[in-house]
C-alpha positions in Angstrom: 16.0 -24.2 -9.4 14.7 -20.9 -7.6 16.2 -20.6 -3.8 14.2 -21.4 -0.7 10.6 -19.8 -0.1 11.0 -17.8 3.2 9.1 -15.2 4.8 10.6 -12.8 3.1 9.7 -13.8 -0.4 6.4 -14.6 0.6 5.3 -10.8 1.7 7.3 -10.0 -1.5 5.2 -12.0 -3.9 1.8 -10.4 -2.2 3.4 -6.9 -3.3 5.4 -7.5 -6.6 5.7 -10.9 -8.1 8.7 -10.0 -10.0 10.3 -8.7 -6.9 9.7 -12.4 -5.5 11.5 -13.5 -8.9 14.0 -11.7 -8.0 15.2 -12.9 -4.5 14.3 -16.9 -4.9 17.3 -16.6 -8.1 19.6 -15.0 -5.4 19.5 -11.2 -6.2 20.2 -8.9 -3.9 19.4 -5.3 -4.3 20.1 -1.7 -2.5 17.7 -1.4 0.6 16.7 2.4 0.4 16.2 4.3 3.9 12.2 3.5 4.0 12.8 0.1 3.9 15.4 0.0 6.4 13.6 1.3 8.6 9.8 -0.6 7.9 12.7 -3.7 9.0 13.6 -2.1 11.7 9.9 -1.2 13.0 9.2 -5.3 12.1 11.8 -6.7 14.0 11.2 -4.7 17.1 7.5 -5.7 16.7 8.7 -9.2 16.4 10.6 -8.8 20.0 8.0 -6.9 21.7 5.3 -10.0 20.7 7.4 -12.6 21.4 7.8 -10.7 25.2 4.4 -10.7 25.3 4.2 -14.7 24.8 6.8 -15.2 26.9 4.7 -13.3 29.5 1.5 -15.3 29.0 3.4 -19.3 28.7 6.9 -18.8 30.0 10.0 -19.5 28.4 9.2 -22.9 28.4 6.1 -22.5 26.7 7.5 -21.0 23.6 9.2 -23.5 21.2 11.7 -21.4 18.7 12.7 -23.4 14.7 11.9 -26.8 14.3 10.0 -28.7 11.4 6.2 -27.6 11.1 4.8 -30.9 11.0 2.0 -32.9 13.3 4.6 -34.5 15.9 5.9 -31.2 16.2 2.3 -29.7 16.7 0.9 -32.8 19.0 3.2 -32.2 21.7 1.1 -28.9 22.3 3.6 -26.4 23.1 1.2 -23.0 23.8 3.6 -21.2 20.8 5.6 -21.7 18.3 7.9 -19.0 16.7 10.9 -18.2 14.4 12.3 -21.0 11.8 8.9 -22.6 10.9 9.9 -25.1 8.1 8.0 -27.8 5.7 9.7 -30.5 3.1 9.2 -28.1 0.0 11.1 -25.6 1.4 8.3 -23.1 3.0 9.5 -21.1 6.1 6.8 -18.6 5.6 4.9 -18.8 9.2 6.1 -16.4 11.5 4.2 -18.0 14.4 1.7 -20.1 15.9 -0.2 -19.8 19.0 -2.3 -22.8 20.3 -6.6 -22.6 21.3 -8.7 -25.3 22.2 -11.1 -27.0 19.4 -10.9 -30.4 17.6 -8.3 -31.2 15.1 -5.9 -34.0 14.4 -3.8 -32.8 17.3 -6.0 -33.6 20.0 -8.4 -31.2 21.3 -6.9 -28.0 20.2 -5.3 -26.8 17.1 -3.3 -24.0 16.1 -4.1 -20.5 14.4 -0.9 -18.5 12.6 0.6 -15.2 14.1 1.9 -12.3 11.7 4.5 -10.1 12.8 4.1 -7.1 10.8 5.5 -2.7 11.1 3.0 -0.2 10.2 0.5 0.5 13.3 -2.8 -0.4 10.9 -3.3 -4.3 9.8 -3.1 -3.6 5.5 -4.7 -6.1 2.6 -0.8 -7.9 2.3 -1.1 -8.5 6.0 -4.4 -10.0 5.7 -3.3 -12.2 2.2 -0.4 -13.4 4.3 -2.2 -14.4 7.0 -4.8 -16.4 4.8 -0.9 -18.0 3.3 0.1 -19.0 6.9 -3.6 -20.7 7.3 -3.3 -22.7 4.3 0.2 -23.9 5.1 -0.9 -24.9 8.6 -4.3 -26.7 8.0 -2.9 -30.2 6.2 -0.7 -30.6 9.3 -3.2 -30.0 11.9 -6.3 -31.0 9.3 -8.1 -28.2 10.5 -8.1 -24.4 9.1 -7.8 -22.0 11.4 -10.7 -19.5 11.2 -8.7 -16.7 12.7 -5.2 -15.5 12.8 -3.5 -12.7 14.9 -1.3 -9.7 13.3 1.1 -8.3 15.9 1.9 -4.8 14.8 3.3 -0.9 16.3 2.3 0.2 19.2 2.4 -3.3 20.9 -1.0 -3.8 19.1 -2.4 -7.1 18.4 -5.3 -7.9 15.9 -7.4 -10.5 15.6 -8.3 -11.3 11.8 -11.3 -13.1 11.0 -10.1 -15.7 8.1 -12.9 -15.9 5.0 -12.4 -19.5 4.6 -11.7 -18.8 1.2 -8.5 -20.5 0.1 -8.6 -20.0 -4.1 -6.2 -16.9 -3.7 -3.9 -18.3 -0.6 -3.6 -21.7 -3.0 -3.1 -20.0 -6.3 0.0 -17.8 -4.5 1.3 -21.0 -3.2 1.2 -22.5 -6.4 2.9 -19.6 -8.5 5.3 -19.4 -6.1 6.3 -23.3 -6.1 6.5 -22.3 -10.1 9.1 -20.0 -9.7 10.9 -21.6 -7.7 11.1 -24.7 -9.6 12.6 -21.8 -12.4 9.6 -21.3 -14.4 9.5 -18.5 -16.8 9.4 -14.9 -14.8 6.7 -12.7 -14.9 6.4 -9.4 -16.2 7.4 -6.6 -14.9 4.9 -3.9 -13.7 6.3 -0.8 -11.4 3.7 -0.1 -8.6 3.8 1.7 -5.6 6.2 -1.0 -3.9 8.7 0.5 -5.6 9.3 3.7 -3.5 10.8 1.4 -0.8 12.4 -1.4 -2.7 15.5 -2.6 -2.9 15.7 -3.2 -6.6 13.9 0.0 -7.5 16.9 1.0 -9.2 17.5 -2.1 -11.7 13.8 -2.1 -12.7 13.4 0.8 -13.2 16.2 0.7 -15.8 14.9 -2.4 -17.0 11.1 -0.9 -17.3 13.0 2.4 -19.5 15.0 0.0 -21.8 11.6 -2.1 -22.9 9.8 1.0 -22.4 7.7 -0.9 -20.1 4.0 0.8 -19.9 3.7 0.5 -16.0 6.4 3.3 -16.2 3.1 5.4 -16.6 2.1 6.6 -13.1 -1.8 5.4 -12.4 -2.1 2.8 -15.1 -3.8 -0.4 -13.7 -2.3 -3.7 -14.2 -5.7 -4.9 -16.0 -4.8 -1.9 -18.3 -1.7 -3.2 -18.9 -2.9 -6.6 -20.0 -5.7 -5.2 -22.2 -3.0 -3.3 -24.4 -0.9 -6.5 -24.3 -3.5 -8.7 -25.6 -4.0 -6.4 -28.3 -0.3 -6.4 -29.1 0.6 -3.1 -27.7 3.2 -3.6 -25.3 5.5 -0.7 -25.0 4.9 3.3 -24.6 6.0 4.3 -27.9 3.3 1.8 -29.4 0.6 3.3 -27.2 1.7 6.6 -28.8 0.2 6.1 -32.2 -3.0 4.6 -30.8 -4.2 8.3 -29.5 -7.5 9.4 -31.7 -8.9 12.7 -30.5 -12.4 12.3 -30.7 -14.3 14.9 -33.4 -18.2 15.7 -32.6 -20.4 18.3 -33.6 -21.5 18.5 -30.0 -19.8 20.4 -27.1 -17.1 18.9 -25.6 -18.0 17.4 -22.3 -14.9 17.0 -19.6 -12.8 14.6 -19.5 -13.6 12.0 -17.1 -10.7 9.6 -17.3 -6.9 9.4 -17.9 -5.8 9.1 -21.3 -2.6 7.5 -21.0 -1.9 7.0 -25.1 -1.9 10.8 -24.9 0.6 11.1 -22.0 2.7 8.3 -23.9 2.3 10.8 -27.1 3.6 13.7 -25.3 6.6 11.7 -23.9 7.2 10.4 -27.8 6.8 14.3 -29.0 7.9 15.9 -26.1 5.1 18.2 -26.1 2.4 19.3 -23.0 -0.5 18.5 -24.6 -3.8 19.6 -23.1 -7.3 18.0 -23.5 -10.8 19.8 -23.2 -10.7 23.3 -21.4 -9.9 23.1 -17.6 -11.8 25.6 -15.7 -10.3 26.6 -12.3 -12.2 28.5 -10.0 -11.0 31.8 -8.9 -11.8 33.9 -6.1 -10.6 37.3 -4.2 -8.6 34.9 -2.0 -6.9 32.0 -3.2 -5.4 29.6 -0.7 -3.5 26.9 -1.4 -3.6 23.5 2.0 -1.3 21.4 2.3 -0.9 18.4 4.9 1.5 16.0 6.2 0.4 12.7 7.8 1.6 9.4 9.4 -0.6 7.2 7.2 -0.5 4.0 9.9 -2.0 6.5 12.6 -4.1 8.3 10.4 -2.7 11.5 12.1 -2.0 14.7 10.6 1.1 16.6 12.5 1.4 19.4 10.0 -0.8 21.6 8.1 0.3 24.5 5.8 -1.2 27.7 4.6 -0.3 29.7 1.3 -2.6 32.5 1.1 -3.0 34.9 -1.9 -4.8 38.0 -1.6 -4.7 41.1 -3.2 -1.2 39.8 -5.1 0.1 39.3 -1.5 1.0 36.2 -0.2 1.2 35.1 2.9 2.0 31.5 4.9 1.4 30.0 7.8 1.9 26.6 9.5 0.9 24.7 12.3 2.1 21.6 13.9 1.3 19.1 16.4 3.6 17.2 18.6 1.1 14.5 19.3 -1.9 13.2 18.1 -3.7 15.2 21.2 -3.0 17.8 19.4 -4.4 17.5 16.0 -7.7 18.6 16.7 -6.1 22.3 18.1 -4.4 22.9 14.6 -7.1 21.9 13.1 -9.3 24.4 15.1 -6.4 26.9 14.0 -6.7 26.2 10.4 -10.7 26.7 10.3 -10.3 30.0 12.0 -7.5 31.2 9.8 -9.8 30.3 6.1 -13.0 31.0 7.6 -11.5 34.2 8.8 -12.2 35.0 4.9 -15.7 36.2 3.7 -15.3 34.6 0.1 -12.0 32.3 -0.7 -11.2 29.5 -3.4 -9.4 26.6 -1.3 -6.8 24.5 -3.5 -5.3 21.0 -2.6 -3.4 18.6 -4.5 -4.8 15.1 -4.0 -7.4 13.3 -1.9 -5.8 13.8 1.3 -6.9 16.9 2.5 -10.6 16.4 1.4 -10.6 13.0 3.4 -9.4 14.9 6.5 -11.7 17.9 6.9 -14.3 15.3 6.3 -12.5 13.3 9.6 -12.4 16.1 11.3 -15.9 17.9 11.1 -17.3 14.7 12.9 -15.1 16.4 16.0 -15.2 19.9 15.1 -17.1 22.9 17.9 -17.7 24.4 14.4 -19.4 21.9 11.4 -21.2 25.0 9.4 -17.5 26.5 8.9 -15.9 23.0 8.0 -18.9 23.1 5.3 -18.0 26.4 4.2 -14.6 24.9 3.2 -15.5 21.8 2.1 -17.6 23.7 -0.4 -14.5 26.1 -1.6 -12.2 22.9 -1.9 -11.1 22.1 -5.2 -8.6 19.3 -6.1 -6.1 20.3 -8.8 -4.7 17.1 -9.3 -8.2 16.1 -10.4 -7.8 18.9 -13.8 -4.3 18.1 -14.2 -4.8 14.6 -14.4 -7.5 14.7 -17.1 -6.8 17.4 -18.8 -2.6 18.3 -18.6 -0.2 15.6 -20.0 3.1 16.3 -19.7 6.4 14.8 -21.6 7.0 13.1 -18.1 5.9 9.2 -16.2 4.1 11.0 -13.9 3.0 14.2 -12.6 
């Protein structure tokens, strides 16, 4: 028999299953810095919303633990927070604020509260918010149509619920599976991994199989394709590689071929496909940025320029967010400064941000001038370059 669902296992599930596998037999794993810290940011926005519901109700309108069940509910306390528990063993509501409208209660009924880091609401947020409405409506006989996420910045958003309940009630019911110590489910790396504890085990795990997921970019609907055709492992995808022959000219590749990066990790070869072409100019400059993804804020940008066989960098930060639209006014003069240049990036990032930023830009026809220049090298590399590596 698995362990107890909390909170805890609940967001895990929404991000890896196996992970959720994982803690409800007891595991315990090595939290890495990230993740420390994403804790940290929680529990502090955890303490700043509870403040803020102690503001509105008073202490002695805010009821901490007890069983969620309808006598608990009918007495009506304005919110509920902490230990929130059922029979099955579901402490997965972080908290519950009471509204007026008709349920079995009386005449009001209760919607869920999220307390979650970041300072954006993200898709797990909104999944776990649709989990805390399914647990809640048998009690009250009512489902909420709205739920609030308390996040950074002493934020709180109001989530519009879709009513929907097939994916809340096919989560709940995989994860009464395993905790009842059904069979475990695959494992498939994803970007979770960065910041989990147990990156370390399965990644070892995912190298003895070979596991395919080790293969950076592959979809898990990929995954199951090869696995219904009985190719489960990278050195099988290996032999499946057929390079196509026509009498016609080769057109680009448009799409990752991951049985030829699983060839070139079995050969140990850099294999390239189709002919790259990478434009070159008098100047070549090479942007990169840095960014706090909640804020959608960029507080560094740097320059390599190459002209002439000189190179030269430059870089320019921001402090606060104020400030992001000065650098980037410093950046645009510094490119544009150039009557002809070749701008380089590696990913989607930059692209996404000069986009962002000519809607606020004095200067829109220069913005253009580099939008036009910008070329994505991760986009040739990762159609035409495979290297003997997971990932790039």
């Amino acid at each position: 028999m698995g362990g107890e669902i909390t909170r805890e296992i609940v967001e895990a599930y929404v991000r890896c299953k196996y992970k959720a596998h994982l803690l409800l037999g007891g595991q315990e794993g090595e939290p890495s810095e990230y993740g420390v810290l994403r804790g940290e940011a929680q529990a502090a926005v955890r303490r700043g919303a509870i403040a803020e519901l102690e503001r509105l109700y008073g202490l002695a309108g805010i009821v901490r633990g007890g069983a969620l069940n309808t006598d608990m509910l009918r007495r009506g306390h304005p919110a509920i927070v902490d230990a929130l528990g059922r029979p099955d063993g579901v402490l997965a509501i972080d908290g519950l604020q009471r509204i007026p409208g008709e349920s079995a209660l009386g005449a009001f009924h209760y919607i869920p509260l999220l307390f979650a880091e970041g300072l954006r609401v993200r898709p797990e947020h909104r999944l776990l918010i649709e989990l805390f409405a399914q647990l809640l409506a048998p009690i009250q006989v009512r489902l909420p149509d709205r739920g609030v996420v308390w996040h950074g910045g002493g934020a709180a958003s109001m989530i519009k619920l879709s009513g929907d309940a097939r994916r809340a009630r096919r989560v709940l019911a995989e994860l009464a599976q395993l905790q009842s110590g059904a069979s475990p489910p695959s494992l498939i790396l994803n970007g979770h991994c960065a910041i989990c504890a147990f990156r370390r085990r399965c990644h070892e795990q995912a190298v003895q199989e070979p596991s395919l997921s080790l293969l950076r970019g592959i979809a898990p609907k990929e995954i199951a394709g090869y696995a219904r055709k009985g190719i489960l492992t990278i050195t099988q995808l290996a032999h499946t590689f057929r390079p196509r022959r026509s009498r016609r000219p080769a057109q680009a590749p448009r799409r990752r071929q991951y049985a030829l990066q699983a060839m070139a990790m079995r050969d140990r070869r850099i294999y390239v496909l189709g002919a790259p072409e990478v434009p070159t100019g008098p100047v070549d400059i090479y942007l990169d940025l840095e960014n706090e993804p909640d804020a959608d804020f960029v507080y560094l940008i740097g320059l390599l320029i190459v002209e002439g066989g000189r190179e030269t960098t430059h870089s320019f930060w921001a402090d606060s967010r104020e400030e992001e639209m000065a650098i980037f006014e410093q950046l645009v003069a510094e490119v544009t400064r150039h009557p002809a240049f070749q701008l380089f990036c590696y990913g989607s990032l930059e692209r996404e941000y000069l986009v962002r930023m000519r809607k606020r830009s004095t200067r829109p026809e220069l913005v253009d001038r580099m939008l036009a220049a910008l070329t994505n090298t991760l986009s040739l590399v990762y159609t035409h370059l495979y290297f003997p590596t997971y990932s790039n």
